[in-house]
N, C-alpha and C positions, 0 to 999 in steps of 0.2 A: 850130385843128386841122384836118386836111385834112379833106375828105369820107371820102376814100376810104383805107380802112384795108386794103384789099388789093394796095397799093402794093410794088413790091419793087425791089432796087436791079437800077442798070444800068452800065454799063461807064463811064460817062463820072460822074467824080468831081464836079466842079461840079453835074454835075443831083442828084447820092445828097444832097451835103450842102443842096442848096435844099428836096427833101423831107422831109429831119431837123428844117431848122430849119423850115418849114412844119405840120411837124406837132406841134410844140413852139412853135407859136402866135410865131413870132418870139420868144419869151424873150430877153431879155437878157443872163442868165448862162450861156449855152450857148456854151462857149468853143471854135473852130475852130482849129489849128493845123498849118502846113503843112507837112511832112519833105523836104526834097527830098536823095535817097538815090544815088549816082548817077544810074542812069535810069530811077529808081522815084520813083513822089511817091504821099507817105503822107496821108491828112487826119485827126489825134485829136480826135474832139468829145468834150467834159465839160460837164455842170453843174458849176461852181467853186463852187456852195455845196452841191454834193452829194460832193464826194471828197477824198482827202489830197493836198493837193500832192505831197507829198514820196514817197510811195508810186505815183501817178503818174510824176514822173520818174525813179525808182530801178528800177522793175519794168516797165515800159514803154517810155520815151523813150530809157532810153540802152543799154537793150540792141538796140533796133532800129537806133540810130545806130551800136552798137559793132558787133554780128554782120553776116556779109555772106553767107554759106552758106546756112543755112537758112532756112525759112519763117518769115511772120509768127508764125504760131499758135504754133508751136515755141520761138519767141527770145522774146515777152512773158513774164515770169515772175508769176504772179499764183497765189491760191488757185483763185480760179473763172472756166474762159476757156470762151466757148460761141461760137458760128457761128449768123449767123441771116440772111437775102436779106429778110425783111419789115421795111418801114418801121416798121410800128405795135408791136412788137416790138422794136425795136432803138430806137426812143424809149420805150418804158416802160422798158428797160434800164436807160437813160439816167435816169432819175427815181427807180432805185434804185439809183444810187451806180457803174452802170460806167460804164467807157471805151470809146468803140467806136476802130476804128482800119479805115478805106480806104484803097483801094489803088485807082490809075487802071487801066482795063484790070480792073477785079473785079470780078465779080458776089455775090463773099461778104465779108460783116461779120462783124468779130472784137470780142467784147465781153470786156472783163475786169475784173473785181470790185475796186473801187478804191475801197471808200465811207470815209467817215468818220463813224467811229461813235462821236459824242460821247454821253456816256450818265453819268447821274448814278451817283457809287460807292452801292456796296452798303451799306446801316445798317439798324438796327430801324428799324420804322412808328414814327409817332409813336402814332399814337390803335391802335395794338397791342402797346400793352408789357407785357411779362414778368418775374416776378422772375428763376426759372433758366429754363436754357434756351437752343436759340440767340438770336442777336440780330441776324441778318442779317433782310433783306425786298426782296420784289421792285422793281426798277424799271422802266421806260418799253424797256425792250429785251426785246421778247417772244424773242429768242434766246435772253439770258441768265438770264430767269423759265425756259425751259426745262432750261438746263443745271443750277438748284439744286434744280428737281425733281428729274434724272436723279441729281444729287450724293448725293439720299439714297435714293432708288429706283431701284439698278443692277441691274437686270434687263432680259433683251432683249422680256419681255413688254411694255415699256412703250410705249404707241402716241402717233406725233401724224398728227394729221391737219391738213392747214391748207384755209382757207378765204380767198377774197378777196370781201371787201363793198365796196358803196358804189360806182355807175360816175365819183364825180369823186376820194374817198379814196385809194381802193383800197386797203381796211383787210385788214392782213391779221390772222384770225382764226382760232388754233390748237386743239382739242379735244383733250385729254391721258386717256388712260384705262388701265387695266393690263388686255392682250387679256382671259389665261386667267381675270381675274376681274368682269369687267364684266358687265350684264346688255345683249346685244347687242337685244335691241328697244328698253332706252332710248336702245344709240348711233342706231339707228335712227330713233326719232323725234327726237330733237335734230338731227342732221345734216340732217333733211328739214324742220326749222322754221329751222333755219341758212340752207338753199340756198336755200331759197323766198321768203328777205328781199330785195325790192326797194324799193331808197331810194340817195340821192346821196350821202350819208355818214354813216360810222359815227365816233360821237366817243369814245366811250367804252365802258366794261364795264355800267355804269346803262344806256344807251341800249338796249344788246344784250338786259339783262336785261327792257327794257320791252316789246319786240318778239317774245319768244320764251316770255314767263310763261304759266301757263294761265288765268289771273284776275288782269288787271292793276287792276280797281276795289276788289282787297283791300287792307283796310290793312295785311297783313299777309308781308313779303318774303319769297319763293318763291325765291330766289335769294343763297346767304353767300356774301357779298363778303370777301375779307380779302388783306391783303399781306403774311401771314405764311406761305413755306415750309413750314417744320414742318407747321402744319395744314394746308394743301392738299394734302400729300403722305401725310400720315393717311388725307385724307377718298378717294384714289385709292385704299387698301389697303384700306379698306371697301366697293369696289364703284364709287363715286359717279364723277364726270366733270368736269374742270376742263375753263376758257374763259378762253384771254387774251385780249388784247385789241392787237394791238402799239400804243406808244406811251402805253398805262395800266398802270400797278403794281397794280392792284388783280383779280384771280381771282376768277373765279366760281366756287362749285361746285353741281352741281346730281346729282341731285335733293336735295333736305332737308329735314329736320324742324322743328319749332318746339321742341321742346328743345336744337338744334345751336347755334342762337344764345344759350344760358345755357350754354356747354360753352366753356371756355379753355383752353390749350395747359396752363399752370400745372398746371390739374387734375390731369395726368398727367407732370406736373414735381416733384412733392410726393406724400407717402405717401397711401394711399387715404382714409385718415381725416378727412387733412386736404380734399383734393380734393372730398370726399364734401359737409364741412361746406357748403364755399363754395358750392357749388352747389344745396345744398339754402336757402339764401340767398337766390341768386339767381333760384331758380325763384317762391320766396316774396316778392320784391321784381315779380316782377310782378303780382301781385292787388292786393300795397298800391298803386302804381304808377296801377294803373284806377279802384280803388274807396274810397280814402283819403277826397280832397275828399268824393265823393257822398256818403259813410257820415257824414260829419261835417253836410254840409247834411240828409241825412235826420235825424239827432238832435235838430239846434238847431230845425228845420219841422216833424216831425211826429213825436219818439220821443224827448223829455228826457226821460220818466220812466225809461228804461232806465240814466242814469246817476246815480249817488254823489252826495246834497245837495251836497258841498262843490265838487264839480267842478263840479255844473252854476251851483251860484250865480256860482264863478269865470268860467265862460261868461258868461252871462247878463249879471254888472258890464260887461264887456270889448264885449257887446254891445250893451249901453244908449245912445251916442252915435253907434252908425254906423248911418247914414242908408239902406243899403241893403240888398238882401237876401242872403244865405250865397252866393247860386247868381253874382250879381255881384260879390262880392266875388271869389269862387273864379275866376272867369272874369277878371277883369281882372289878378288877380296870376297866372295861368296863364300870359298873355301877355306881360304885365311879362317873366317866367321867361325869355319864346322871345327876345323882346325883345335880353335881356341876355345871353342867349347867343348870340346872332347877331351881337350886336356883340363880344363878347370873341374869337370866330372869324375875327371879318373885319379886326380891328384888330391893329397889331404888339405882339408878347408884353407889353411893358413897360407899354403905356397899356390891354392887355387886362386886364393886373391887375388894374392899378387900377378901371377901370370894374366889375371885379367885386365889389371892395371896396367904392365907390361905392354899387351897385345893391346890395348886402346889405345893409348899414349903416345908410349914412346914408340911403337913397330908405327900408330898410324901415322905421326907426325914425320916420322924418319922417310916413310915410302912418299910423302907429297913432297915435303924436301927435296928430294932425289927424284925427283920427278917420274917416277913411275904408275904414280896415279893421283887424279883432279881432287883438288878437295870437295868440290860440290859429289865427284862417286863417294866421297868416305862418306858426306851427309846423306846421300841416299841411302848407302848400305846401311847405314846405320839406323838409321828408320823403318828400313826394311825388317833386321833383324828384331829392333821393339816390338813391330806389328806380329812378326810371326811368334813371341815370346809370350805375347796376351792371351791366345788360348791356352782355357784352362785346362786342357790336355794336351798332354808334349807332343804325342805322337802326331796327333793333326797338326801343330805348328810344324812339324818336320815336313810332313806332305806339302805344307805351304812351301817352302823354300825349295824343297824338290820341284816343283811346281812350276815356280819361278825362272827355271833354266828353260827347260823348253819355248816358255814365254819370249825372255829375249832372245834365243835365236830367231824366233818369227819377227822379233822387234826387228834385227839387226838385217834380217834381209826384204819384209815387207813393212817395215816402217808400222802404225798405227795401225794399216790393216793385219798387218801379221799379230795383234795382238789384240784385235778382234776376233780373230779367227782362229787362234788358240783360247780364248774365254767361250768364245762358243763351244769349241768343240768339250772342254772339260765340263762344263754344266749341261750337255747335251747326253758326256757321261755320266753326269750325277744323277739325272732325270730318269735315266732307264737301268739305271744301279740299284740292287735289290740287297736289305740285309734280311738273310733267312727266309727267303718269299717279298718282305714287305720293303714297300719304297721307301728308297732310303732320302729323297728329296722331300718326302713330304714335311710340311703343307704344301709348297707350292706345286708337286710334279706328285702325284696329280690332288689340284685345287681343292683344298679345304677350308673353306671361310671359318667353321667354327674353331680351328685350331692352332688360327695365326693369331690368337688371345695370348699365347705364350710359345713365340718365335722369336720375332723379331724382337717384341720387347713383354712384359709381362704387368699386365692387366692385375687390377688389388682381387683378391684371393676369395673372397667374397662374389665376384664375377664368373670365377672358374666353377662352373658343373659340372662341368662335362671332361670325359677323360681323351688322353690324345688315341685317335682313332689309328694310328699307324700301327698299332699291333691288333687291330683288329678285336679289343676286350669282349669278354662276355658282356658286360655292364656299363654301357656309355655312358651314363647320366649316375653323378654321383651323387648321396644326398646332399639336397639343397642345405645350404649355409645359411641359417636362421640369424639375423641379427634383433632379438627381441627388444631389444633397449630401442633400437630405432620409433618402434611404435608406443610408447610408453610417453 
């Protein structure tokens, strides 16, 4: 690339394209093309793996060959034509998909929008699926993540902002938020932890999340990922602030809670009763999740008289020939777990099965056999791992099970109170755990009556006025939900 990025062109066409292709490091796919027009000579440079052929020579090449009256600018037919005299400039152009077009005798570059935007079609996530509801989800074209925002939130409130990261990427990174209801000190500070990011490139929406959290040493995500529309465009109507990423399908929204991640689109897909149930489920699948294994090593170590002769003698038989202790036991098939889910993820559908089948079956049945562990651990792990599997974001199931070790070693050396005293101490961290400024514990830390309508379980829809206070909205009270048939 050249030195010197305040380069601009000059009358003599040979020199403009030696500094184009100079500052595109000699590239190989930077294709030159020469017009010779009567007694005009035109030069079209393209990346050939950045644009359409066919839309190049249809809206470009041959209306300048056909027309002989008017101007360049004028005869190109394109969506988006711009004028630019800087080299550095008219080579990024060129790396996002236009066409530049010289003229000898010119001091001005004519660029015109000529990309090819191959992009994968639109379908449900996989690891976000719904019973009702839609079934579409974002992909890799932060455009068109934009436009299914706008599809279900047409209002001209709705803001973007863009950003460019990364001096070798040049990622471009979108902020979506709805003006009249956002709380403008959170756009404030995210835009000023956005700008202030210096690094060579941005890969992804996890990267961006790593860079801009307010406690990246938590095990606990400060940031809901999802590539499902619907909810993203929910969590805008509640105040909050989405972050694309171009070339990832996955949304950030921020700021958010630690109940946001036990909350699914379904919920509010299905009557409140039912919504209500799953969720009160789901909140309750993370305690068992952390504290299952420890509570079970605390029994068999230091508190079998809390259980039923028949139960514990069933323990006890089952414990007779394994050679080691609760806390290794639980630790080795813990990992087994990650193990085997790392492989069922990394491997294609047909042999991921199997290896599942495999690794439940026959590995679990083989290691009680061989007595290297009780079968009452394989039933606990095993309900361990359903509870952590029910959040409907993987990430916080991960944190569960991370979560979890720490747990039973306190099990394994203070019995019940060690596992008091590790739940303390993790919701003592969630209580004073901030996403972006705001509490990440709320409702409960600190106490919000009006907001535990939709926490734990979710109240019929008609109830909800009012919006959730943890990001602070311009506008708490939403309009009231008229039901006029009622008085009728």
């Amino acid at each position: 690339m050249s030195s010197n990025k305040d380069e601009v062109l000059t009358k003599n066409l040979k020199n403009n394209i030696e500094m184009i292709q100079d500052y595109l490091c000699l590239t190989e796919d930077l294709v030159v093309k020469i017009i010779h027009k009567n007694a005009q000579i035109f030069a079209i440079l393209f990346l050939e793996s950045m644009i359409k052929i066919e839309a190049l020579q249809s809206f470009i090449i041959e209306p300048i060959l056909r027309e002989t009256k008017d101007e360049t600018g004028n005869i190109v037919k394109s969506y988006e034509i711009k004028n630019s005299t800087n080299i550095s400039e008219l080579g990024d152009s060129l790396l996002d998909g236009f066409c530049l077009i010289l003229e000898e005798n010119c001091l001005n570059g004519i660029l015109a929008a000529a990309a090819d935007d191959k992009e994968r079609t639109i379908s449900e996530p996989a690891n976000e699926q719904n019973i009702n509801g839609p079934h579409d989800g974002f992909v890799e074209s932060i455009n068109t993540n934009i436009q299914l925002l706008r599809k279900r939130i047409r209002t001209p409130e709705l803001k973007i902002k863009y950003f460019t990261i990364g001096t070798i990427t040049n990622t471009k990174v979108a902020m979506v938020y709805i003006d009249s209801i956002v709380n403008r000190k959170l756009v404030e500070v995210i835009e000023e932890r956005i700008s202030g990011l210096k690094l060579d490139s941005l890969r992804s929406t996890g990267q961006l999340e790593e860079l801009i959290e307010d406690n990246t040493f938590s095990p606990f995500p400060q940031v809901l990922n999802t590539e499902r529309p619907d909810r993203a465009a929910s969590y805008l109507l509640d105040g909050k602030i989405n972050l694309l990423v171009d070339g990832n399908p996955t949304v950030s929204i921020v700021p958010i809670t630690f109940f946001a991640f036990y909350q699914a689109p379904d919920d509010y897909n299905h009557r409140w009763l039912i919504g209500s149930f799953f969720r009160i489920i789901r909140v309750f699948s993370f305690i068992v999740a952390i504290s299952l294994p420890a509570i079970y090593i605390a029994i068999v170590s230091f508190h079998s008289e809390i259980l039923p002769i028949g139960l514990l003698y069933s323990i006890r038989v089952s414990l007779e020939f394994v050679p080691f202790l609760p806390l290794v036991e639980a630790f080795a098939m813990q990992i087994i777990l990650e193990l085997l889910k790392e492989a069922a993820i990394r491997l294609p559908s047909p042999i991921a099965q199997t290896i599942g089948i495999v690794g439940g079956l026959v590995i679990g049945t083989a290691v009680v056999e061989a007595h290297l562990v009780s079968n009452t651990m394989i039933v606990v792990i095993g309900f361990t791992a359903i509870a952590s599997f029910v959040a409907p974001v993987s990430e916080m199931g991960t944190s569960m099970r991370l979560l979890g070790f720490p747990t039973m070693i306190m099990a394994s050396i203070l019995g019940f109170f060690g596992i008091t005293l590790t739940l303390m101490l993790i919701f003592m961290h969630m209580c004073k755990l901030k996403s972006f400024g705001m509490p990440y514990f709320s409702p409960m830390a600190p106490f919000r009556k009006e907001d535990i309508k939709d926490t734990f379980f979710r109240l019929p829809s008609w109830k909800q006025n009012t919006r959730p206070t943890d990001a602070v909205p311009q506008k708490i009270v939403q309009q009231r939900i008229s039901r006029v048939w009622k008085k009728k």
